[in-house]
C-alpha positions in Angstrom: 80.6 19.0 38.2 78.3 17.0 36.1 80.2 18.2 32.9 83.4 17.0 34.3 82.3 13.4 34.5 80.9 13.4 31.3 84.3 14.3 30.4 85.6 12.0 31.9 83.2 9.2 30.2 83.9 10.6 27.1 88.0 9.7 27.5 87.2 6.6 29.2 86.0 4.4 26.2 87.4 1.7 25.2 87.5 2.0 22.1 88.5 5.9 20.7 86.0 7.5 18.4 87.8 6.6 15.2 88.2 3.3 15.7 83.9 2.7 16.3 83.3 5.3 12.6 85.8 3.2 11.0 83.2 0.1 11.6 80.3 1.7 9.9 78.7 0.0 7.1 79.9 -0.1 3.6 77.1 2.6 2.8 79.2 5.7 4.8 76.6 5.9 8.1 78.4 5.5 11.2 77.5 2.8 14.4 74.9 5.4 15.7 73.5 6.2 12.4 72.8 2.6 11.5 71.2 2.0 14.8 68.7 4.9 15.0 67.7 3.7 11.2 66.8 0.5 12.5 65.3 1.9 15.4 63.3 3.8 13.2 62.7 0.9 10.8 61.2 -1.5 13.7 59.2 1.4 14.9 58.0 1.8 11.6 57.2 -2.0 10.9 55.3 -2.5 13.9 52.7 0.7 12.6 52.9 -0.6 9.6 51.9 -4.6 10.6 48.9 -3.1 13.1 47.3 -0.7 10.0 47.8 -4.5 8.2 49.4 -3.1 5.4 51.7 -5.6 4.2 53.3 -3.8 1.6 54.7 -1.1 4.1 55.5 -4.6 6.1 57.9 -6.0 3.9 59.4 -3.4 2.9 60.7 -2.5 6.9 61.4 -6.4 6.9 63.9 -5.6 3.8 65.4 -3.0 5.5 65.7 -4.1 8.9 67.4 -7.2 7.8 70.0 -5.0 5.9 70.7 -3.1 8.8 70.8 -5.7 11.0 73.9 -6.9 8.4 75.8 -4.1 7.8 75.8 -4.4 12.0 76.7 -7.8 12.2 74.0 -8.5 14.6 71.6 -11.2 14.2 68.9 -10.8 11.4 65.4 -11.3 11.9 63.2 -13.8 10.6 59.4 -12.2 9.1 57.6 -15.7 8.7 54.4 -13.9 8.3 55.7 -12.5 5.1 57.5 -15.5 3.8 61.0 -13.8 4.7 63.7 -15.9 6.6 
């Protein structure tokens, strides 16, 4: 039962699977890739700014802000490091 309504979910979206890949970044990493990276990247920022390493800082600020552009989403600002 339960694997027939995720089935169902599955054939339900509304956009098919192609179409969401073929809006990945120019870099070959699909939707779901690109978010987990900056998932990852956040996470790894915000261990980064409480061990106060600021090196480590900016460099997650770099690639958070690329991510956030190859999704079109908003990019964040990093006043703290002088990056806006």
């Amino acid at each position: 039962m339960a694997l027939a309504s995720i089935q169902e979910n599955e054939t339900t979206t509304s956009q098919p699977v192609n179409q969401v890949q073929a809006s990945v970044s120019n870099q070959g990493f699909t939707v779901g890739q690109s978010w987990g990276a900056l998932r990852k990247a956040w996470k790894g920022y915000r261990i980064a700014k409480v061990q106060n390493d600021d090196t480590k800082m900016t460099d997650y600020a770099t690639k958070i802000r690329k991510i956030q552009g190859e999704l079109n989403i908003a990019i964040s600002s990093f006043p703290n490091l002088g990056i806006s």
